[in-house]
C-alpha positions, 0 to 999 in steps of 0.5 A: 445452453443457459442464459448468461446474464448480460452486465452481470458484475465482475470481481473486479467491479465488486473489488472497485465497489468495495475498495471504494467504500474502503477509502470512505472509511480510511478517509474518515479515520476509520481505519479499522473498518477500512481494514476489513473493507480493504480484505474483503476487497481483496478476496475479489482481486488478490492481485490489486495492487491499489487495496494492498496499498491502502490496506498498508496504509491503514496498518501504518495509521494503527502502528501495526508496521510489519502488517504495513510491510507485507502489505507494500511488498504485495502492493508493489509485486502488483503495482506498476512501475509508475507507482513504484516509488511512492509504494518504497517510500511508504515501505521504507516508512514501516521498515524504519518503524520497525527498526529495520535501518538497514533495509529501509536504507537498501529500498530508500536506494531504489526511489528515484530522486527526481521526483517530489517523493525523491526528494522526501526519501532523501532526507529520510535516507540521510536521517535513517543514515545518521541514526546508524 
């Protein structure tokens, strides 16, 4: 039998080690860099929901919108409910960018409205409306 080392890193904790440093970098507008890190994360744990988000972000951030949108609708097939509607929001955000009214309109729809980000879809909502 072989020695199994004891507290041996996860791919997990290597995923949170490197999404960390990920949001160092995005923090410092550094998204390019921000970009490989979040990757390389995401080679550990393809299902993180968190660094697929952040990686969308930073495609938002370098007008790169259809990256951003793949990016969301991986973060949010991951993501928990409760993250849901801040992910449709960024979402909706690359879909408008893109020229995509119509389908930013169908998930401004799915953001619950009570909520401050709710409230931040609505008026989009009636602003990609008003551009029809």
């Amino acid at each position: 039998m072989k020695n199994k080392k004891i507290n041996a890193p996860t791919a997990s904790d290597d995923n949170h080690e490197i999404y960390v440093l990920g949001c160092q970098f995005y923090n410092a507008s550094k998204f390019n860099k921000a970009i490989t890190v979040f990757k390389n994360a995401l080679e550990y744990w393809p299902e993180d929901d968190a660094a697929w988000w952040a990686l969308g972000n930073c495609y938002t951030d370098t007008n790169r919108p259809r990256k951003a949108e793949q990016c969301f609708r991986k973060a949010i097939t991951y993501a928990t409910s409760e993250y849901h509607d801040a992910i449709y929001f960024n979402l909706t955000n690359s879909l408008y960018d893109q020229g995509f009214l119509n389908d930013a309109i169908d998930v401004y729809e799915k953001i619950s409205a009570g909520s401050e980000i709710g409230r931040k879809a609505q008026r989009n909502l009636l602003l990609t409306r008003s551009k029809l």
